[in-house]
N, C-alpha and C positions, 0 to 999 in steps of 0.2 A: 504494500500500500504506500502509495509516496505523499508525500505530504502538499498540503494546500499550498496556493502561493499566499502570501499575507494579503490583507484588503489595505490601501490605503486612504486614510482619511483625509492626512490631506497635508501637503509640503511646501517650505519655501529654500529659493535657493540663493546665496548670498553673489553667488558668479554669475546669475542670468538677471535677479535680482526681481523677482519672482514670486508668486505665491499661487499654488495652486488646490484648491476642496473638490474632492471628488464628486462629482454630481449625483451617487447614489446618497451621497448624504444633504444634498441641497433642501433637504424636509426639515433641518434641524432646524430649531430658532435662532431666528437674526443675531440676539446677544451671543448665544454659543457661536455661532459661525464669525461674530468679532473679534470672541474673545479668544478663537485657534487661530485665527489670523494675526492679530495682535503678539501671541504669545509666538508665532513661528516666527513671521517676519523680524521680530526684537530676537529670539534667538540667534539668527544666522546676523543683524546689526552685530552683536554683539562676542559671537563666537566666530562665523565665518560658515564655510562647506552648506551642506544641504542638511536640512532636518527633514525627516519623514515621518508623520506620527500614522503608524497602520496595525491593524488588527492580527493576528496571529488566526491560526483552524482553532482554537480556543475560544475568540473573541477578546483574547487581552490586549490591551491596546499598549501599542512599546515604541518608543524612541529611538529613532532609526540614522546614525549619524552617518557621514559623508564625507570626506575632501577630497581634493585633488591632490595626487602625489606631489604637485612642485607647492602647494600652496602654504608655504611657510610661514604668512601669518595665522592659518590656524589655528586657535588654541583649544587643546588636547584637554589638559586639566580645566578650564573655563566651561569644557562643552559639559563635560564630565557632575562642576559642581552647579549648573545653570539647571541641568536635564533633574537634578536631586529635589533642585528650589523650586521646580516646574512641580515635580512629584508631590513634595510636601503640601505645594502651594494651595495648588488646584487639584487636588487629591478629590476633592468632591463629583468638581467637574468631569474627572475622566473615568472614575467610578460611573458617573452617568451616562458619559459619552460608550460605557463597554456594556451597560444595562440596555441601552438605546439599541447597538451592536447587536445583544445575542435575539432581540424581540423584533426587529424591522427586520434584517438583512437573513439571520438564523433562521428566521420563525421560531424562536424558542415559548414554551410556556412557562410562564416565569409566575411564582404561588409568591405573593407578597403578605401570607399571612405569616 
């Protein structure tokens, strides 16, 4: 059995300069779809290469880093403790955004008792 390719939600790139949401998720609400923009686009300001935030055959939603071999302002440990503060930050949000994940995209049934 081989494994699913990841879903992506959705990336920006700091070289093409870029941001891209997938349009299976274009249903989400306007503030979450600000605030993954917001939060990619200041990533790659900030760190540099490509962020990708996609879904795993799980539905866990994971931080997908990126550079270019000559790309020497990169930073490695920056992406590292940014993608932590993203974690802690918005821990809510991407909890939601993987509940969202396994019931729209999955069809999962999901028992909220």
């Amino acid at each position: 059995m081989s494994e699913k390719e990841p879903v992506v939600l959705c990336a920006a790139s700091s070289y093409e300069q870029k941001y891209y949401l997938n349009e299976a998720f274009s249903g989400l609400p306007t503030a979450v779809k600000e605030e993954l923009q917001v939060m990619c686009v200041l990533y790659t300001a900030d760190v540099g290469g490509i962020l990708t935030l996609q879904f795993d055959e799980d539905g866990n939603l994971q931080f997908q880093v990126t550079s270019a071999d000559d790309d020497f302002l990169f930073d490695e440990i920056g992406s590292v403790l940014k993608i932590k503060q993203y974690q802690a930050e918005k821990q809510e949000l991407l909890e939601a955004l993987e509940l969202y994940y396994r019931i729209k995209i999955l069809g999962e049934k999901v028992d909220f008792d």
